[in-house]
C-alpha positions in Angstrom: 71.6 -126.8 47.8 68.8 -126.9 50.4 65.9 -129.3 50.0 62.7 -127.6 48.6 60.5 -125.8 50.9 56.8 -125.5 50.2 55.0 -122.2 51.3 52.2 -122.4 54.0 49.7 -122.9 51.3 51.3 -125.3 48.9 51.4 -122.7 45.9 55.2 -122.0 45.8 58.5 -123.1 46.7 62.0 -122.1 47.3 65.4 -123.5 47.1 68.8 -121.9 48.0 72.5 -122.6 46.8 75.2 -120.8 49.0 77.1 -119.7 45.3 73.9 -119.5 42.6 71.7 -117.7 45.0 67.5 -118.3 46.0 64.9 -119.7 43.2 61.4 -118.9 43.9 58.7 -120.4 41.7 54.7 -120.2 41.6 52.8 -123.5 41.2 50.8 -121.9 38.8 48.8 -123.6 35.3 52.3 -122.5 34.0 55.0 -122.4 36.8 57.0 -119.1 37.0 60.4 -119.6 38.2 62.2 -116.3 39.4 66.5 -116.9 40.8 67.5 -114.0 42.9 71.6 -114.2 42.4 73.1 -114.1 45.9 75.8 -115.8 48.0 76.1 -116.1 51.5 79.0 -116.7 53.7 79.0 -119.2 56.2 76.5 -121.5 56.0 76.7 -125.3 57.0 75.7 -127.6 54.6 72.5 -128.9 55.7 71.8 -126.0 58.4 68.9 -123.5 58.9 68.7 -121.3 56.1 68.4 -117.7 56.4 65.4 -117.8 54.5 61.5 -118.5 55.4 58.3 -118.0 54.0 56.3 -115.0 55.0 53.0 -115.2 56.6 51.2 -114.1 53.3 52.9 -117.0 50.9 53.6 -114.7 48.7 57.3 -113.4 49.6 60.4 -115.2 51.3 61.6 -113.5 54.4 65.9 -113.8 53.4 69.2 -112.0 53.0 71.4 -110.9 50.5 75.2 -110.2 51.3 77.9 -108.8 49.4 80.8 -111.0 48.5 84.0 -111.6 46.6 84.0 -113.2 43.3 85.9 -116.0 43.2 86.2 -116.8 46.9 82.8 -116.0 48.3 84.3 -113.8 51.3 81.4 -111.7 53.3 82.6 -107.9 51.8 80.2 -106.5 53.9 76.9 -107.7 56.4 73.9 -109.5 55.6 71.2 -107.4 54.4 67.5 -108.5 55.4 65.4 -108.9 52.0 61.9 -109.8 50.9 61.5 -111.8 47.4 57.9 -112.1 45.7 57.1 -115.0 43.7 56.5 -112.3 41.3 60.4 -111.6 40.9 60.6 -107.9 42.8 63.0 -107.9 45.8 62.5 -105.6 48.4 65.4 -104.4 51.3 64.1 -104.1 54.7 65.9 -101.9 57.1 69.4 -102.3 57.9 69.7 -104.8 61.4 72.9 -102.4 63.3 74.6 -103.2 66.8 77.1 -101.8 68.5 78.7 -105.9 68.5 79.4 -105.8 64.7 77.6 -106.4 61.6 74.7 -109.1 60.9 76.6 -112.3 60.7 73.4 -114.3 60.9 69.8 -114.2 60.7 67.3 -116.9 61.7 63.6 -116.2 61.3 60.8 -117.0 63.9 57.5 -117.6 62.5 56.6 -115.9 59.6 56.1 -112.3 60.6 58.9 -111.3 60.1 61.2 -111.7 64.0 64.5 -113.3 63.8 67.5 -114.6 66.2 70.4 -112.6 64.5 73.9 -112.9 65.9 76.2 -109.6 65.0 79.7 -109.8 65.3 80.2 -113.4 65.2 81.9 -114.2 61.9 84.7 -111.9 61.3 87.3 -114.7 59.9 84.3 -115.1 56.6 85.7 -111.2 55.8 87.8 -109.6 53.4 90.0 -108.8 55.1 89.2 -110.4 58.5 88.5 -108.2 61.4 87.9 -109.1 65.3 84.7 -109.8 66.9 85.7 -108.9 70.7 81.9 -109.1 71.5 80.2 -110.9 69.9 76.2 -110.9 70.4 72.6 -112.5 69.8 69.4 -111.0 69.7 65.6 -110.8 68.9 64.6 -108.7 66.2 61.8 -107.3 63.8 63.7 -107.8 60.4 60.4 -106.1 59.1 61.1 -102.9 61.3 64.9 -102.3 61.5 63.9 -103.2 65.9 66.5 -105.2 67.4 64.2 -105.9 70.6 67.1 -107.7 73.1 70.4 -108.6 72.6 73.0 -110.8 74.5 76.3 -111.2 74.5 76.8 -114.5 73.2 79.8 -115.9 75.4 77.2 -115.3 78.7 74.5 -117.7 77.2 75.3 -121.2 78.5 76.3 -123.4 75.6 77.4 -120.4 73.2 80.7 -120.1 74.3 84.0 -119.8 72.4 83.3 -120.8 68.7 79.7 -122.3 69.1 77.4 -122.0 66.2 74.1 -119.9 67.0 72.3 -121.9 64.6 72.4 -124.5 67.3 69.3 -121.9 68.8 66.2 -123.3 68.2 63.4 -120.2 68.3 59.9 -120.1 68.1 57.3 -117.4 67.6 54.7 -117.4 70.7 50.7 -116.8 70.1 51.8 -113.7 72.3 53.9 -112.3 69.2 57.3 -112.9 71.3 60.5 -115.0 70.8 61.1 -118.1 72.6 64.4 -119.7 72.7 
């Protein structure tokens, strides 16, 4: 389970649990607690999350992803999400490149842009398939926009079975992705 995380104005939280899904609640004069059911494959206990707050407090910027039941295998890629602290979900467009599906999505800032990595975790499937190329990029998870993409084995440090979480990513005053 991931430690609590406060939204930018201190009147909500969320937690997530890689089986039981995301819990969202509103500090309100009586707290509303909403749990979006979910799993997702591949996380490290005590990584980055795909999940952050968006800029209005309101919504979580996340993922959903199909998977098996028992087992927890990926069935399919992660799907970018938005969850309101008043318990609607909403899907943003689908993230596609030609590398594979969205393995793994880790948000910049608050508006919305993301390091995602496609491709990159075939052996979390059911049944398994081969990633012969797989690739990171910036996108607009708000948008559908992957903006630039890489292949991951020609960035220095992300070769063979390195982790892109290992990225650290920030959102300049410019509205770009630094990395």
């Amino acid at each position: 389970m991931s430690p609590p995380t406060l939204s930018l104005d201190g009147s909500a939280v969320f937690v997530f649990d890689s089986v039981n899904g995301l819990w969202l609640a509103a500090m309100e004069d009586e707290p509303v607690l909403h749990r979006f059911d979910g799993r997702v494959t591949g996380l490290i206990p005590g990584g980055d999350l795909p999940f952050a707050w968006s800029e209005d407090a309101r919504s979580v910027l996340g993922v959903r992803q199909e998977t098996s039941n028992p087992g927890g295998f990926a069935l399919g890629p992660l799907k970018p999400f938005l969850f309101s602290v008043d318990g609607t979900t909403r899907q943003l467009p689908d993230l596609l490149s030609p590398a594979g599906p969205l393995d793994e999505l880790y948000w910049a800032g608050q508006a919305g842009m993301a390091v995602a990595a496609f491709g990159t975790r075939g052996a979390y499937y059911q049944p398994e398939h081969a990633d012969p190329q797989p690739t990171i990029a910036f996108v607009n998870a708000r948008t559908g926009q992957v903006i630039q993409s890489i292949e991951k084995n020609a960035v220095p440090g992300l070769t063979g079975n390195a982790r892109t979480n290992a990225i650290a990513s920030v959102l300049g005053a410019d509205g770009r992705i630094h990395a």
